[in-house]
VEXZA-80207 format. One record per residue (C-alpha): residue in three letters; x, y negated, z negated. Coordinates in Angstrom, 1 decimal, always signed. Layout:
% VEXZA-80207
  aa     xx     yy     zz
 ala      X      Y      Z
...
END
This chain:
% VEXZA-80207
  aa     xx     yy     zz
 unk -142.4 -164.2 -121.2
 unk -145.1 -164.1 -118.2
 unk -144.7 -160.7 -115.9
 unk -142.5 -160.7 -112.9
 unk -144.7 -158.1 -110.8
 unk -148.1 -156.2 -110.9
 unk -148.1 -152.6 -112.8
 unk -146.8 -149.8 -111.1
 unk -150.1 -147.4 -112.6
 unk -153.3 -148.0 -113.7
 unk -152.0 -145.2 -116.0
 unk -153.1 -147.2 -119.6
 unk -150.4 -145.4 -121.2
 unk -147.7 -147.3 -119.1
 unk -147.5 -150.9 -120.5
 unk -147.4 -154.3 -118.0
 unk -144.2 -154.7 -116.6
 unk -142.4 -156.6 -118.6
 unk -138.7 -157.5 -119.8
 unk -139.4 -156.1 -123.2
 unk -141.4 -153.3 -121.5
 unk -138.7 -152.3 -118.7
 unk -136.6 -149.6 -120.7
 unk -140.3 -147.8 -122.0
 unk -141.7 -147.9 -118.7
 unk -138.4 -146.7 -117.0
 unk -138.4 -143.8 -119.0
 unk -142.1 -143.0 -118.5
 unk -141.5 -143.1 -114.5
 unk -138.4 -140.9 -115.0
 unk -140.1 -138.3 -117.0
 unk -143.1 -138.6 -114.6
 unk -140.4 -137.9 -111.5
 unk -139.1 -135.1 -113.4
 unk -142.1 -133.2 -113.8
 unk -143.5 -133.9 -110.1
 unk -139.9 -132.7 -109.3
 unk -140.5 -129.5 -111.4
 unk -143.4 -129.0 -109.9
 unk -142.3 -129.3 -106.2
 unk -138.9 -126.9 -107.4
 unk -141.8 -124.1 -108.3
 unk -143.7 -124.2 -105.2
 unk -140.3 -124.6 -103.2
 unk -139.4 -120.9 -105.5
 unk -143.0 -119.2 -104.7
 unk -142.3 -119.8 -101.0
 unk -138.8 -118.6 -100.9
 unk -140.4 -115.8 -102.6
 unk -143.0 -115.5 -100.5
 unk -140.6 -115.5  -97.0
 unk -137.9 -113.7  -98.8
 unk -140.8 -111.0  -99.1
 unk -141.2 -111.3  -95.7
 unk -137.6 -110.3  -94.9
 unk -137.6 -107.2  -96.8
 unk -140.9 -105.9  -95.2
 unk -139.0 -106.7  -91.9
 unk -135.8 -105.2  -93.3
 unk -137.5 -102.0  -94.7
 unk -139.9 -101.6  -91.3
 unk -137.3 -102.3  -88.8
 unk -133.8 -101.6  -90.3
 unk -131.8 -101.2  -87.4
 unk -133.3 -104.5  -86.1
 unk -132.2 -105.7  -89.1
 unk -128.8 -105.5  -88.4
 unk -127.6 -105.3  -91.9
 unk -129.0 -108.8  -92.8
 unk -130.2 -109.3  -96.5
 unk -133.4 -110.4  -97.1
 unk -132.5 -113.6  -99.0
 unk -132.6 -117.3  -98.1
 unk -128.9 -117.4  -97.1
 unk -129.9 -115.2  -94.2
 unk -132.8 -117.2  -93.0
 unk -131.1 -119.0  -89.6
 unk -130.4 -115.5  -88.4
 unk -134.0 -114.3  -88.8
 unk -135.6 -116.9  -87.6
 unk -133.0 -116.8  -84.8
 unk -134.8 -113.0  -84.4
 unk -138.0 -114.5  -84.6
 unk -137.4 -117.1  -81.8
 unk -136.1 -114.5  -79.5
 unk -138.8 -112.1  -80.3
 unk -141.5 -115.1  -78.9
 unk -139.2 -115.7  -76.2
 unk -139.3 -112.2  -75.3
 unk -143.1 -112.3  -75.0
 unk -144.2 -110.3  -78.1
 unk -147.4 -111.4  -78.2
 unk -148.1 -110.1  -74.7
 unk -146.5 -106.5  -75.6
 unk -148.4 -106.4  -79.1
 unk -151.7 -106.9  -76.9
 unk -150.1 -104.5  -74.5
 unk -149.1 -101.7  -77.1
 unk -152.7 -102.0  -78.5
 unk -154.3 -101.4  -75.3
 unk -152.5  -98.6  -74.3
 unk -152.7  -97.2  -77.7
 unk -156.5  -97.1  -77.7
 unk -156.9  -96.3  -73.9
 unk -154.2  -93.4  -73.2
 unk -154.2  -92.3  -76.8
 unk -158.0  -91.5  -76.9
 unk -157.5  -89.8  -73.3
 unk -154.9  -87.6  -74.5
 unk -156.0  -86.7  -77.7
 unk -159.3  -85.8  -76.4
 unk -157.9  -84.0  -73.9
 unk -155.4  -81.9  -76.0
 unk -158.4  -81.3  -78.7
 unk -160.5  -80.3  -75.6
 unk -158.2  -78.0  -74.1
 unk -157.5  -75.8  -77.4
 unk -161.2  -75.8  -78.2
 unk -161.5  -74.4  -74.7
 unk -158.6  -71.8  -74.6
 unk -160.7  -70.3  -77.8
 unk -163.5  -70.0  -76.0
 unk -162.0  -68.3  -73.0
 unk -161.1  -65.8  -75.6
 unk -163.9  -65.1  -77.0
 unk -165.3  -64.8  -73.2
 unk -162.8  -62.4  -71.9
 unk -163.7  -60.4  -75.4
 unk -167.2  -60.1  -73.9
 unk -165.7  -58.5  -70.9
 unk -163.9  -56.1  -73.2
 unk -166.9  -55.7  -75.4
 unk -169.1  -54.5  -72.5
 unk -166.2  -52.1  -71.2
 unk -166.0  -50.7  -75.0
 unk -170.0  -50.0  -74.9
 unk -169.9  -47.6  -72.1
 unk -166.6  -45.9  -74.1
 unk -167.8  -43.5  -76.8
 unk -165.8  -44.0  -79.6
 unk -167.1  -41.2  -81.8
 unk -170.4  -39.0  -81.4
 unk -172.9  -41.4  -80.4
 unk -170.9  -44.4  -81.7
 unk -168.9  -47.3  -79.9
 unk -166.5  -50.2  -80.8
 unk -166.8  -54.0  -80.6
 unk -164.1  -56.4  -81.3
 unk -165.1  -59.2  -82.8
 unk -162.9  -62.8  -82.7
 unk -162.8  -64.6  -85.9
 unk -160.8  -68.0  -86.5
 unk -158.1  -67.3  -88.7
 unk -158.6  -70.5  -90.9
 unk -154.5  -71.0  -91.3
 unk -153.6  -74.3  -93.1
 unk -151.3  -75.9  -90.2
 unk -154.0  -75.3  -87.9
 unk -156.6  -77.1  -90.2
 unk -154.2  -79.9  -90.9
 unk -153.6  -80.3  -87.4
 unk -156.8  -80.6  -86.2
 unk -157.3  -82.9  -89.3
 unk -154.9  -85.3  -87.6
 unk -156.0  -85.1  -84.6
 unk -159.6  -86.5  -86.1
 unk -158.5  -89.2  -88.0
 unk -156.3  -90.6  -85.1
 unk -159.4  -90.3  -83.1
 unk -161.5  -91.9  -86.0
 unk -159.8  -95.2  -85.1
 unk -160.4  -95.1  -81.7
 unk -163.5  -98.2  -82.1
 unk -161.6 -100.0  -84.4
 unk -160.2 -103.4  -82.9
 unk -158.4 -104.7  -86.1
 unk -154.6 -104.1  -86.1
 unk -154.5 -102.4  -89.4
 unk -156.6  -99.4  -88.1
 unk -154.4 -100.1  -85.2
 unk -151.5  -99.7  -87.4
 unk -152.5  -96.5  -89.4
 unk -153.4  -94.9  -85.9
 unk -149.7  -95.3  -84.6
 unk -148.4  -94.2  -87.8
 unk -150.6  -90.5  -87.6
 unk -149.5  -90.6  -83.7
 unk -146.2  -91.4  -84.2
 unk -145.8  -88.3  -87.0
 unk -147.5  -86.1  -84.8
 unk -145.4  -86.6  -81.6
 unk -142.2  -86.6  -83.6
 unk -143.3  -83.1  -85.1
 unk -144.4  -81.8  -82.0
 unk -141.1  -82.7  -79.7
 unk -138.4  -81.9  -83.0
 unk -136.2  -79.3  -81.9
 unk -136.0  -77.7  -85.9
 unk -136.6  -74.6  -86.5
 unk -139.3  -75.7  -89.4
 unk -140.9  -77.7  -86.6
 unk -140.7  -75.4  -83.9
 unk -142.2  -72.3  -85.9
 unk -145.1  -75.0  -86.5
 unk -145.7  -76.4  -83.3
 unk -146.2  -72.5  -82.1
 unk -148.8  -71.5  -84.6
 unk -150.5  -74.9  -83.6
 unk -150.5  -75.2  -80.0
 unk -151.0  -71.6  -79.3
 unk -154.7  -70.6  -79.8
 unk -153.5  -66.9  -80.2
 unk -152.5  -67.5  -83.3
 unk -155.7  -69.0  -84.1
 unk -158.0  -66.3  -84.3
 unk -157.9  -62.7  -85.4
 unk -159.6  -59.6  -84.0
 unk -161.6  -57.4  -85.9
 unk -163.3  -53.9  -84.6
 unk -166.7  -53.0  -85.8
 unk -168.3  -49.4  -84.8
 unk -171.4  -49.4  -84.1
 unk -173.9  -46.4  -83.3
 unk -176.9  -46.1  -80.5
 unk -179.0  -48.5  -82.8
 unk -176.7  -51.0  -83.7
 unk -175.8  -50.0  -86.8
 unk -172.6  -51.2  -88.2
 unk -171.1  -47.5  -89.2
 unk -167.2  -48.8  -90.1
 unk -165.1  -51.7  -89.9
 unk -161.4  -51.6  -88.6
 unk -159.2  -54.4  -89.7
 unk -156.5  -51.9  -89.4
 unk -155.4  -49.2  -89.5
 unk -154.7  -48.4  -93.3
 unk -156.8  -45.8  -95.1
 unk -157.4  -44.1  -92.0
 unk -156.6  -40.6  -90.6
 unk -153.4  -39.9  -88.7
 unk -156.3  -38.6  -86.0
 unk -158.3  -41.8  -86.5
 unk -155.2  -44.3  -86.4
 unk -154.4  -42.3  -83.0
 unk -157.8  -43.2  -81.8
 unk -158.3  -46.6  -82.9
 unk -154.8  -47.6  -81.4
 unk -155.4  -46.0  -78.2
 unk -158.7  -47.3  -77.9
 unk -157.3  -51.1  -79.0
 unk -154.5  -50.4  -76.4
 unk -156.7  -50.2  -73.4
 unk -158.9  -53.4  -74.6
 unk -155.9  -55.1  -75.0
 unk -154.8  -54.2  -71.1
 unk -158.1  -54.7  -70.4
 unk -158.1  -58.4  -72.0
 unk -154.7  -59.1  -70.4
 unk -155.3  -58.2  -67.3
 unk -159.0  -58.5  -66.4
 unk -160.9  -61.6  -65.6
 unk -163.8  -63.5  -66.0
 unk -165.6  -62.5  -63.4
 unk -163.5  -59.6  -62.7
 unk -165.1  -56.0  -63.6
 unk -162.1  -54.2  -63.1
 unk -158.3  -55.6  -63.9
 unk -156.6  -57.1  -61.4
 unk -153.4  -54.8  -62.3
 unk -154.8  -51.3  -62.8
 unk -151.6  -48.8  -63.3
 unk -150.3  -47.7  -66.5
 unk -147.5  -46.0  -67.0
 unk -146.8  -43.5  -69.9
 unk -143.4  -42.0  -70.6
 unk -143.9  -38.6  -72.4
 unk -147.3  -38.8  -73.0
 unk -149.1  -37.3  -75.8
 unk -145.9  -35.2  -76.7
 unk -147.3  -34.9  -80.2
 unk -151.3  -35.5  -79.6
 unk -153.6  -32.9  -79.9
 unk -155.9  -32.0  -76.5
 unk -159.1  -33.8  -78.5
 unk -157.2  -37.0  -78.6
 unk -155.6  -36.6  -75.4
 unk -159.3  -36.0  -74.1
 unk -160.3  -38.9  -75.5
 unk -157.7  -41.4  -74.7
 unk -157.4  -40.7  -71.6
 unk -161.3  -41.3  -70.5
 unk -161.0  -44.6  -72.7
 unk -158.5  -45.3  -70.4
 unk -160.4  -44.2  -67.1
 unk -164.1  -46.3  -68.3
 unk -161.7  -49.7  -68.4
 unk -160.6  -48.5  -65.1
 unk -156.9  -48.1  -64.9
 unk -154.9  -45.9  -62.8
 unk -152.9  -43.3  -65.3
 unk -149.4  -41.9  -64.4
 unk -148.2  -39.8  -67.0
 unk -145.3  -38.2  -67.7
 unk -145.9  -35.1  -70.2
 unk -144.7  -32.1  -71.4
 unk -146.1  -28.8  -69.8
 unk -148.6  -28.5  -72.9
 unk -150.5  -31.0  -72.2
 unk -151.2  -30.6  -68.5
 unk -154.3  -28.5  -68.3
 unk -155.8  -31.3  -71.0
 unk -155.1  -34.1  -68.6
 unk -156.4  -32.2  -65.6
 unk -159.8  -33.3  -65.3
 unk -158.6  -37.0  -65.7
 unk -156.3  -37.2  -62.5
 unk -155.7  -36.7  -58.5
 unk -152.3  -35.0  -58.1
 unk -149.5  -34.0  -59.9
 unk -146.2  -32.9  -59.0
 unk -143.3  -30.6  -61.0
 unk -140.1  -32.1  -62.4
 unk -137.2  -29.8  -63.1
 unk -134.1  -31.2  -64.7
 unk -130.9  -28.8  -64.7
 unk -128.0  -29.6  -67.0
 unk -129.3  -32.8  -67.4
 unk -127.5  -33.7  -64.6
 unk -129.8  -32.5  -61.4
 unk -133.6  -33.1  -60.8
 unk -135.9  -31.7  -58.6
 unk -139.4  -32.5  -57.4
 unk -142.2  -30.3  -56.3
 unk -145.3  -31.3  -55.5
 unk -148.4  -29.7  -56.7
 unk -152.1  -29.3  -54.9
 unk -154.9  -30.5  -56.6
 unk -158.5  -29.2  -56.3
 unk -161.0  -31.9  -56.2
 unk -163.7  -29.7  -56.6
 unk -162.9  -27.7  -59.9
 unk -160.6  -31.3  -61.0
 unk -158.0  -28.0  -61.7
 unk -154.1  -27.7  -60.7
 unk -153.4  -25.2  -57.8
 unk -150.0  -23.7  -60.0
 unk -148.9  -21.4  -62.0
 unk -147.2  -22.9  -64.8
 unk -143.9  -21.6  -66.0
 unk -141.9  -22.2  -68.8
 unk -138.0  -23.3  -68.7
 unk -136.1  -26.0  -70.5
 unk -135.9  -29.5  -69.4
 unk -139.1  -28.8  -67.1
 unk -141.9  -32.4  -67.1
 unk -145.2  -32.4  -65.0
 unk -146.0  -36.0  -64.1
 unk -149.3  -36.3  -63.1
 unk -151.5  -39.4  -61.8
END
């Protein structure tokens, strides 16, 4: 029997078409069907796969975009339904927006909190050269002198902080979206940290924001030459005498520091007040104190006990005589002072309750 039709392969395995042949080559087109089918079943499984991946990233990233939606094929009208709305809404304009902004105003701001910290530490360290030269002309022991000197501290937040700080700014040249990406992710960790309201957070965002905390001060005594004769990193060790004179002397630098200026020799608030004064000093430290006081150039007025007064004579203007009866009635009486021989014109006289204030 001749062929009724041409072969439907070149395939040499598939016999001509004939009657005989039908059911053998039927088979071999099924079973070549089958496997094209197979084939066309995996790839149609890696895609799934592939978009179903997809939907979890988007799921995972974004979950309250999400909505609750699983990240399978049954789902896939309502994310593409997301999708279509998201290019309606123009995110390709507010991607390109988002990256602009991120690199412009980021690196401004960055830069200019990194700046402002670096500068705050050096205004401290230049006030302390104001102190420094105030503390020179103040003898701190025969023929010795102190100087405080700033040192960073070195704490771990601080470190990690500013190690932030750098690697959001090391992305500033990069254009690709991935650096863009990682940069948001640092920024976005920072800010949250830096506006949370925990206690954990708050704590942190005060030891890193506040450049006090950043740097520790150390005094060094020095003599005529130079020569480093002790170091005070506190008080411990020390004398009750020396602790006395190293806290006094630390007081008025600290006044000094708070209250002086850059360009200010004197502080721009110059009274101090002291309530009972020296009750339990001896006259050497009284002495002393009070002229570390007087070289930073503050204005004394001192309430003290009767014992003390013809110490603190030489150190002030005028003085006048309190006298408290029953605890319940005060008096005041004002005392002349002799410029001349810096002495009290008064006879002292003892009594309970009795105070000389002095200035």
């Amino acid at each position: 029997m001749t062929g009724i039709g041409s072969p439907v392969s070149t395939d040499s395995s598939i016999k001509a078409l004939e009657l005989a042949t039908l059911p053998t080559i039927t088979l071999q087109v099924e079973r070549g069907i089958n496997k094209e089918k197979e084939k066309l079943e995996e790839r149609i499984h890696e895609h799934k796969k592939v978009i179903e991946r997809q939907f979890q990233i988007f799921v995972t990233n974004w979950p309250a975009e999400a909505g609750g939606l699983d990240p399978t094929m049954a789902s896939a009208d309502d994310f593409f339904a997301k999708l279509k709305r998201l290019e309606q809404d123009g995110l390709p304009e507010f991607e390109e927006r988002f990256l602009r902004l991120l690199r412009e105003q980021s690196d401004q701001n960055l830069t200019r909190l990194s700046t402002q910290l670096d500068q705050e530490r050096k205004a401290i360290r230049d006030r302390m050269d104001v102190v420094n030269d105030s503390l020179e002309t103040a003898p701190f022991g025969p023929g010795t002198h102190l100087v405080i000197d700033t040192q960073d501290r070195m704490l771990k937040e601080v470190l990690e902080f500013k190690q932030s700080l750098k690697k959001a700014l090391s992305y500033s040249f990069s254009q690709d979206k991935e650096s863009a990406e990682v940069r948001f992710k640092v920024l976005n960790d920072l800010v949250k940290q830096l506006s949370s309201q925990e206690t954990i957070d708050r704590n942190w965002r005060a030891v890193v924001l506040d450049v006090r905390q950043h740097v520790e001060f150390v005094a060094r005594e020095l003599d005529e030459s130079g020569l480093e004769i002790e170091v005070y990193r506190s008080g411990a060790g020390k004398s009750g005498g020396q602790r006395q004179k190293l806290a006094a002397t630390c007081l008025a630098a600290a006044l000094r520091y708070q209250l002086g200026g850059h360009d200010r020799t004197m502080p721009s608030y110059s009274t101090v007040v002291l309530d009972e004064a020296f009750d339990k000093a001896d006259a050497e430290f009284t002495a002393m104190a009070m002229n570390i006081f007087k070289t930073f150039g503050f204005q004394m007025i001192v309430a003290t006990p009767l014992k003390s007064v013809m110490t603190l004579e030489p150190f002030i203007g005028g003085a006048c005589f309190i006298h408290i009866k029953d605890r319940k009635f005060s008096a005041a009486i004002p005392i002349d002072y002799d410029d001349d021989t810096q002495r009290l014109k008064w006879k002292p006289e003892d009594g309970d309750g009795q105070e000389t204030a002095a200035a």
